[in-house]
Biopython code that builds the backbone (N, CA, C, O; Angstrom):
import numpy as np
from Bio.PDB.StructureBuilder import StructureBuilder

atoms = [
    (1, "UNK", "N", (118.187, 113.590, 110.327)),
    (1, "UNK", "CA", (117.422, 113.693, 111.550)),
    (1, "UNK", "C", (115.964, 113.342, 111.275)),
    (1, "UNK", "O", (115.291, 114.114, 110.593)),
    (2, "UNK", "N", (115.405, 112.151, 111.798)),
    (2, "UNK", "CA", (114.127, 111.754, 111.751)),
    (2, "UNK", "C", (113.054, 113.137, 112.482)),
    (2, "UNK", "O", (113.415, 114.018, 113.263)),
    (3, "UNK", "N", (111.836, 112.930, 111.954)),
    (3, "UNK", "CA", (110.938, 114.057, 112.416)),
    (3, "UNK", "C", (110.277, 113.674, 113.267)),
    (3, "UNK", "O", (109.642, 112.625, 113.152)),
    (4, "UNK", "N", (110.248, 114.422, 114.353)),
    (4, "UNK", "CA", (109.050, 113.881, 115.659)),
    (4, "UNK", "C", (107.930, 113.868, 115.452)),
    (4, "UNK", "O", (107.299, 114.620, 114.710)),
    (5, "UNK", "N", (107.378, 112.605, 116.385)),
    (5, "UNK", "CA", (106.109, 112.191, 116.330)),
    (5, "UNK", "C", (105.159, 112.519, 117.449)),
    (5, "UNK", "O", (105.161, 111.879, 118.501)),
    (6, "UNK", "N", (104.431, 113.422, 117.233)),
    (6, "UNK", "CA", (103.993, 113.539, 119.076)),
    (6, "UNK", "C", (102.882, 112.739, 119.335)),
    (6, "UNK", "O", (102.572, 112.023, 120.288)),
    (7, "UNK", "N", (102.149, 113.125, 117.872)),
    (7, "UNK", "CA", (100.712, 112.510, 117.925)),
    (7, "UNK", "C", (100.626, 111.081, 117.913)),
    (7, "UNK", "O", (99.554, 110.602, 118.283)),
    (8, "UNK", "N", (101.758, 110.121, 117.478)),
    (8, "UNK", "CA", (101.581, 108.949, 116.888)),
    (8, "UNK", "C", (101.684, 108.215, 118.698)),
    (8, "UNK", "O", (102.697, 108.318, 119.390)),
    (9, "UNK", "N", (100.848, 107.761, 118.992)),
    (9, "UNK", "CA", (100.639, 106.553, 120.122)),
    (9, "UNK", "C", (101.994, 105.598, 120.077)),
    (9, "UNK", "O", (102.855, 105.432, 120.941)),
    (10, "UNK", "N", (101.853, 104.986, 118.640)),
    (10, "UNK", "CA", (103.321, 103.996, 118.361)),
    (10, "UNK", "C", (104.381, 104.426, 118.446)),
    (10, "UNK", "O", (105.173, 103.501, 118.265)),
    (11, "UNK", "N", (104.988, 105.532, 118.662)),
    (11, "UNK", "CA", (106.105, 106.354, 118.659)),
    (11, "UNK", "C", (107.085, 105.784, 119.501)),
    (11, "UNK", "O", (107.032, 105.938, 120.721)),
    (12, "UNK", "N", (107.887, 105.201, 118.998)),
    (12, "UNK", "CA", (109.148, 104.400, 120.079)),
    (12, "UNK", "C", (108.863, 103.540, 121.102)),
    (12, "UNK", "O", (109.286, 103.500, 122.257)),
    (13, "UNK", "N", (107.682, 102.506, 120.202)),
    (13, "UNK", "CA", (107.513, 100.843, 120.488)),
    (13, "UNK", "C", (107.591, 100.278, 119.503)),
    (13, "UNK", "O", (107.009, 100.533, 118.449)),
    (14, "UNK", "N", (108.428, 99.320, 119.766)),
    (14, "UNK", "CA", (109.578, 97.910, 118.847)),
    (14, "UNK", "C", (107.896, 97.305, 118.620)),
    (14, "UNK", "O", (106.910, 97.367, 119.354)),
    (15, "UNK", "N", (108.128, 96.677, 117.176)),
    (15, "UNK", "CA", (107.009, 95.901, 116.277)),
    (15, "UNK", "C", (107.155, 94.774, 117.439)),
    (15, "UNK", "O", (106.072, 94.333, 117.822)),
    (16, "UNK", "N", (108.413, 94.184, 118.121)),
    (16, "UNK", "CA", (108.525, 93.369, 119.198)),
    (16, "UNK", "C", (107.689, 93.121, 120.154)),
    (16, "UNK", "O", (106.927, 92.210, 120.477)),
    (17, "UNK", "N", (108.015, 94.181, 120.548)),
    (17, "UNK", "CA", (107.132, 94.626, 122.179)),
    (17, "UNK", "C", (105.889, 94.441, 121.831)),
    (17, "UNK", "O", (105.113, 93.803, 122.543)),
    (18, "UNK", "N", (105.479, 95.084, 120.463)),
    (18, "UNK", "CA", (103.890, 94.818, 120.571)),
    (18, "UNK", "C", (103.458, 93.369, 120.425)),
    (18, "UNK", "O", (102.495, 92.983, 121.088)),
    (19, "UNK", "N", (104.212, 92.380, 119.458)),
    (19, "UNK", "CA", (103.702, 91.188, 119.033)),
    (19, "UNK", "C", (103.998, 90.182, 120.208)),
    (19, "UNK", "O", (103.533, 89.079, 120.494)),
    (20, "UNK", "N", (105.072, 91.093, 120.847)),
    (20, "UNK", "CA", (104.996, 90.005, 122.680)),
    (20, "UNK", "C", (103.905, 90.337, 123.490)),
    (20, "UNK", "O", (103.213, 89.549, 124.135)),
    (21, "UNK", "N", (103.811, 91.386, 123.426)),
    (21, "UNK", "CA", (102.442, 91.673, 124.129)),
    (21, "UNK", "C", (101.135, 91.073, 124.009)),
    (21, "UNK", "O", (100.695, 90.330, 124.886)),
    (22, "UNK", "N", (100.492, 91.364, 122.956)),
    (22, "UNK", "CA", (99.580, 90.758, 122.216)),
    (22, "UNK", "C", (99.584, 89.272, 122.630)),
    (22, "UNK", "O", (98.627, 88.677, 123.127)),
    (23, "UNK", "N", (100.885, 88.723, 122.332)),
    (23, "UNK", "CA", (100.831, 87.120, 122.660)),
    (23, "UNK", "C", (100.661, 86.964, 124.495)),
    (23, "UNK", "O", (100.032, 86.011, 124.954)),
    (24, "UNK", "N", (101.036, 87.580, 125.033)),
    (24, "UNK", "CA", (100.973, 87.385, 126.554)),
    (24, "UNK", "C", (99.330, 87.932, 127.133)),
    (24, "UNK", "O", (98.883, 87.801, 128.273)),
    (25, "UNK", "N", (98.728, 88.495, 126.066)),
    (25, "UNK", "CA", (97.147, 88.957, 126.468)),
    (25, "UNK", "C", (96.509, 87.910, 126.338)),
    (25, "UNK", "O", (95.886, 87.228, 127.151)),
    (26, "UNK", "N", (96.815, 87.744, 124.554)),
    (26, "UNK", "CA", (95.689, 86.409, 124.419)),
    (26, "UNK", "C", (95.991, 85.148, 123.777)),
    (26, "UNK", "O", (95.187, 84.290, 123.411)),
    (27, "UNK", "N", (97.780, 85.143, 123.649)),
    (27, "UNK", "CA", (97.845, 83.688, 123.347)),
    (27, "UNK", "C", (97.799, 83.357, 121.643)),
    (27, "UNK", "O", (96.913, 83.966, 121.045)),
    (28, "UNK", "N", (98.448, 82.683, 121.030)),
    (28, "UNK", "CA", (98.311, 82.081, 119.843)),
    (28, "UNK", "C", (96.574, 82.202, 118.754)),
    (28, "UNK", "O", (96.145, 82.878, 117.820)),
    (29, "UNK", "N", (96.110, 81.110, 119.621)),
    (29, "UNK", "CA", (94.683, 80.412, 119.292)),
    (29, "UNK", "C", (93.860, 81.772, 119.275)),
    (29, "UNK", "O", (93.317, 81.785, 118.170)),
    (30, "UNK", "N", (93.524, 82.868, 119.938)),
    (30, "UNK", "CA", (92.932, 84.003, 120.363)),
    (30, "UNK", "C", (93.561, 85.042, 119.562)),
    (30, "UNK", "O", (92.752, 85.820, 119.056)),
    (31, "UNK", "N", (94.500, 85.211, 119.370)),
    (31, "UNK", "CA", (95.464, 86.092, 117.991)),
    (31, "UNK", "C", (94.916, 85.861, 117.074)),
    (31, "UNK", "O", (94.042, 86.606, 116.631)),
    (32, "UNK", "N", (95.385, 84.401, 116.347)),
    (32, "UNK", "CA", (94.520, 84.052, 115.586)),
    (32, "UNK", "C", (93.091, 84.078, 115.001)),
    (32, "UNK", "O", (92.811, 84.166, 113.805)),
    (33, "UNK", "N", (92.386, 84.004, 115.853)),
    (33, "UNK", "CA", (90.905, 84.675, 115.537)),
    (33, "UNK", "C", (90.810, 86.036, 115.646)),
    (33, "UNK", "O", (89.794, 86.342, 115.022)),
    (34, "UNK", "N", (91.280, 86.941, 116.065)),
    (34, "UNK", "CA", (91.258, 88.376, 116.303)),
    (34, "UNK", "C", (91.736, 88.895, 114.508)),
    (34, "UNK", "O", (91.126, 89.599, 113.703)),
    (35, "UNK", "N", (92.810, 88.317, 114.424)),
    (35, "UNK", "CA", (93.747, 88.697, 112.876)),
    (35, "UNK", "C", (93.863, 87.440, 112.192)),
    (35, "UNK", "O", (94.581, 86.545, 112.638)),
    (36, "UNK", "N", (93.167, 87.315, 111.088)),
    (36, "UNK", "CA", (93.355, 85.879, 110.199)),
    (36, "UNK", "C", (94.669, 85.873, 109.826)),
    (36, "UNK", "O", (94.638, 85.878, 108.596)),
    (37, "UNK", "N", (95.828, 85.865, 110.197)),
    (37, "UNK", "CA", (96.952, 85.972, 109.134)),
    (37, "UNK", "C", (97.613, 84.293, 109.645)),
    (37, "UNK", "O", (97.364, 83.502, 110.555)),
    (38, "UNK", "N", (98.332, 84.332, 108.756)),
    (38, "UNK", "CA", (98.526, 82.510, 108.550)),
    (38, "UNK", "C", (99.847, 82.614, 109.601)),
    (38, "UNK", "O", (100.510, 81.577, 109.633)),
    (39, "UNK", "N", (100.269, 83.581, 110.360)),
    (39, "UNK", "CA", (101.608, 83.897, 110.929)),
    (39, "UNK", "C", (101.282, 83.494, 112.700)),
    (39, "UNK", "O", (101.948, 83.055, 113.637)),
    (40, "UNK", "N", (100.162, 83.846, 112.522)),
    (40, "UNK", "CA", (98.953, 83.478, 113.796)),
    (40, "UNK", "C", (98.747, 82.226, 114.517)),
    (40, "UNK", "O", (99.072, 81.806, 115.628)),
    (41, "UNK", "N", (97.805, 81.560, 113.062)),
    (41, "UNK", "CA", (97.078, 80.507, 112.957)),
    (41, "UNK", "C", (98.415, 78.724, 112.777)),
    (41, "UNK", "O", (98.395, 77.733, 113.507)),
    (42, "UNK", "N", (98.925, 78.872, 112.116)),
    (42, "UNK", "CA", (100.059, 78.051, 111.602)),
    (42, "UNK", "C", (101.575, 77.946, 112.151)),
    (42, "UNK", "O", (102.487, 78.554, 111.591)),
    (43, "UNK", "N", (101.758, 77.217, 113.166)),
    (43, "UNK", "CA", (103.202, 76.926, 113.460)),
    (43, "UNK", "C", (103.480, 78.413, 114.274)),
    (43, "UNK", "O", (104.694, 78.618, 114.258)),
    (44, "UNK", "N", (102.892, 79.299, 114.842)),
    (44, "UNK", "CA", (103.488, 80.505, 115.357)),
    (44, "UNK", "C", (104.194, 80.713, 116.283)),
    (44, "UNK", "O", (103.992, 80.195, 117.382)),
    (45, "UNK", "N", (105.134, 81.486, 116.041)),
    (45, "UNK", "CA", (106.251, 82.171, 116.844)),
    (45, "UNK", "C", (106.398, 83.412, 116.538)),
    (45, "UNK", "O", (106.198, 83.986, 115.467)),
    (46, "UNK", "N", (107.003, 84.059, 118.212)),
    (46, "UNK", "CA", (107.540, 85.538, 117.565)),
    (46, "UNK", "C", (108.150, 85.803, 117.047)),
    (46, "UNK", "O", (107.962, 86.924, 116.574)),
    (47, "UNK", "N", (109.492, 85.037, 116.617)),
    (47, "UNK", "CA", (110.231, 85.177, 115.351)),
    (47, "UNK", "C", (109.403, 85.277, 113.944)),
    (47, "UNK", "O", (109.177, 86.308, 113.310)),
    (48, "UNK", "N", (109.040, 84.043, 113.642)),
    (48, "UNK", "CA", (108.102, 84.102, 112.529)),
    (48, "UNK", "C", (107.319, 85.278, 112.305)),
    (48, "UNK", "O", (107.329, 85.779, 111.180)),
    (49, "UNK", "N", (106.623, 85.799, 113.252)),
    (49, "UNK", "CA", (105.432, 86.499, 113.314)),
    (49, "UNK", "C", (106.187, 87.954, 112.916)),
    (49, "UNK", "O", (105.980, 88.874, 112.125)),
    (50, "UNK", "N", (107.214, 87.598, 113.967)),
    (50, "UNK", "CA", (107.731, 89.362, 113.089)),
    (50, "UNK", "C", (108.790, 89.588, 112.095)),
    (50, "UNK", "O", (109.570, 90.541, 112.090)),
    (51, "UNK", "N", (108.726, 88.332, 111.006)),
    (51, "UNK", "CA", (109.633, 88.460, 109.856)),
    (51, "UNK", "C", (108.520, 88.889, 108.972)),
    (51, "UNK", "O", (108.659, 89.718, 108.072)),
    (52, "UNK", "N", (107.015, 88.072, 109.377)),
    (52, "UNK", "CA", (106.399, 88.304, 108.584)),
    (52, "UNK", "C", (105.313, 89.863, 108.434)),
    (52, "UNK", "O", (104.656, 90.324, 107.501)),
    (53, "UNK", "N", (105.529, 90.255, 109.689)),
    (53, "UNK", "CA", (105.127, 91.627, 109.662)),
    (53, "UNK", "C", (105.861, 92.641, 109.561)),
    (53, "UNK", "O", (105.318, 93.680, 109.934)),
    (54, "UNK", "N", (106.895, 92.729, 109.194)),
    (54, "UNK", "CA", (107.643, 93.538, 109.038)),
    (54, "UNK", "C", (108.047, 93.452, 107.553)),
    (54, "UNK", "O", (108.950, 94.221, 107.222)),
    (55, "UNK", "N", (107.551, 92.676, 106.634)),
    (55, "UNK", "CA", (107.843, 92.675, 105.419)),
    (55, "UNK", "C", (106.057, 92.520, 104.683)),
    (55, "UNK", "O", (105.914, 92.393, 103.467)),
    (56, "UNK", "N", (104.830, 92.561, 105.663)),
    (56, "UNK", "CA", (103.738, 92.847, 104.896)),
    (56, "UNK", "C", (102.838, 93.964, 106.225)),
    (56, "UNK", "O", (102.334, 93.779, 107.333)),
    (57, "UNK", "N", (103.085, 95.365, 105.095)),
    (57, "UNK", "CA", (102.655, 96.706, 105.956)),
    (57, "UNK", "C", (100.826, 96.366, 106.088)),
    (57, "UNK", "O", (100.239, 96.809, 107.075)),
    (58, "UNK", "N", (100.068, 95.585, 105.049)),
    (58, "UNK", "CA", (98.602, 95.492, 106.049)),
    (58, "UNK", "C", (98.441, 94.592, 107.057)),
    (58, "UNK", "O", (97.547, 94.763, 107.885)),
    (59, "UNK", "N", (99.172, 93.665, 107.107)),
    (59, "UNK", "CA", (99.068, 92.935, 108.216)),
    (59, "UNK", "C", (99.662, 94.029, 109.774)),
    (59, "UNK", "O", (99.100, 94.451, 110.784)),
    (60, "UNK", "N", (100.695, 94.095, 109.354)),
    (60, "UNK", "CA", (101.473, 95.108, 110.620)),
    (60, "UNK", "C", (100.316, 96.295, 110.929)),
    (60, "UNK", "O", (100.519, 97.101, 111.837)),
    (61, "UNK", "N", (99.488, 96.331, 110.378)),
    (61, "UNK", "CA", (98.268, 97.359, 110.408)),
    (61, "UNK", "C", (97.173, 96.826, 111.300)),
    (61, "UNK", "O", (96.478, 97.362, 112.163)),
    (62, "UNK", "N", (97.240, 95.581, 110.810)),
    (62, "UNK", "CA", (96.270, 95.071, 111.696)),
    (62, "UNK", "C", (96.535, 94.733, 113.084)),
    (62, "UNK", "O", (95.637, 94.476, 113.887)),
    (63, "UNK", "N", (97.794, 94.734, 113.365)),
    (63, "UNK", "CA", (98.138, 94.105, 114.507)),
    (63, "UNK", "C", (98.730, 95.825, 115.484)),
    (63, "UNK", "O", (98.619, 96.208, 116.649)),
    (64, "UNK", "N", (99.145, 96.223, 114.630)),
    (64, "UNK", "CA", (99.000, 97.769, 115.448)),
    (64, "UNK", "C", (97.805, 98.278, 115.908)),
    (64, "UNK", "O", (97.776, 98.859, 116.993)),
    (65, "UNK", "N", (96.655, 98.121, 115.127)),
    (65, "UNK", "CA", (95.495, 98.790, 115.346)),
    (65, "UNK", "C", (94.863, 97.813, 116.671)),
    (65, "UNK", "O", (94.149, 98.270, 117.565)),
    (66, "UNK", "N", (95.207, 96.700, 116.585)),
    (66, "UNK", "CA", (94.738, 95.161, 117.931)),
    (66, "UNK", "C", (95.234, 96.000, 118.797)),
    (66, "UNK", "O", (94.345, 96.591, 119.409)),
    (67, "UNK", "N", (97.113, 96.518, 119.329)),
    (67, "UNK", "CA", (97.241, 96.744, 120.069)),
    (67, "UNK", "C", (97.031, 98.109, 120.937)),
    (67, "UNK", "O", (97.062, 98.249, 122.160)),
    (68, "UNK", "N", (96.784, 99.168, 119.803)),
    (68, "UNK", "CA", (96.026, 99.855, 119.945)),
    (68, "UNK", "C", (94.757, 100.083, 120.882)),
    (68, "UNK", "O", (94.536, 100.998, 121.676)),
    (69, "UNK", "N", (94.052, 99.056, 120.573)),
    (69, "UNK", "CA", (92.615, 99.110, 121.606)),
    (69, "UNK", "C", (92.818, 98.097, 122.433)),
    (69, "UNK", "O", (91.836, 97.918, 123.153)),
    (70, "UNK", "N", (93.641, 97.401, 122.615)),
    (70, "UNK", "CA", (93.804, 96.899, 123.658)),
    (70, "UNK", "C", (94.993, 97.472, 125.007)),
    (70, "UNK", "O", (95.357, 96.913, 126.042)),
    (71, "UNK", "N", (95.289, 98.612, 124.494)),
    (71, "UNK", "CA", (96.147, 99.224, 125.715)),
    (71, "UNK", "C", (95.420, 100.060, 126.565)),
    (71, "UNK", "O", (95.970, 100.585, 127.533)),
]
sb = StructureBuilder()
sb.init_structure("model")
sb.init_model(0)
sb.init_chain("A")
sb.init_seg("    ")
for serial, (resi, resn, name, xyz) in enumerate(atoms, 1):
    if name == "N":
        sb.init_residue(resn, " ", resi, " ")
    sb.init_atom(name, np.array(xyz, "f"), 0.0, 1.0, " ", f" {name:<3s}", serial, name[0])
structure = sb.get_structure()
């Protein structure tokens, strides 16, 4: 049995939802400058984007903390 989260904001939102989101605010080009990551900037997709954040935890940091202040 996983332990509840009350405090955590992220608490049962898909790494998905956020990196669709994000893209429907500001788009590729605007991601990109917000978060340098080459997942951004280079050939991007949400596939791509979330193989690659889900296998590097500071990037996924950075892009949690984006959506974070932008909700």
């Amino acid at each position: 049995m996983k332990p509840s989260q009350p405090n955590n904001p992220l608490h049962g939102i898909k790494l998905a939802e956020i990196v669709e989101y994000l893209y429907e605010e500001y788009g590729w080009e605007e991601l990109g400058e917000r978060i340098r990551i080459r997942c951004f900037t280079h050939d991007p997709s949400i596939k791509s984007s979330l193989k690659f954040l889900r296998r590097t935890p500071w990037a996924r940091e950075k892009v949690e903390k984006l959506y974070l202040r932008s909700i």
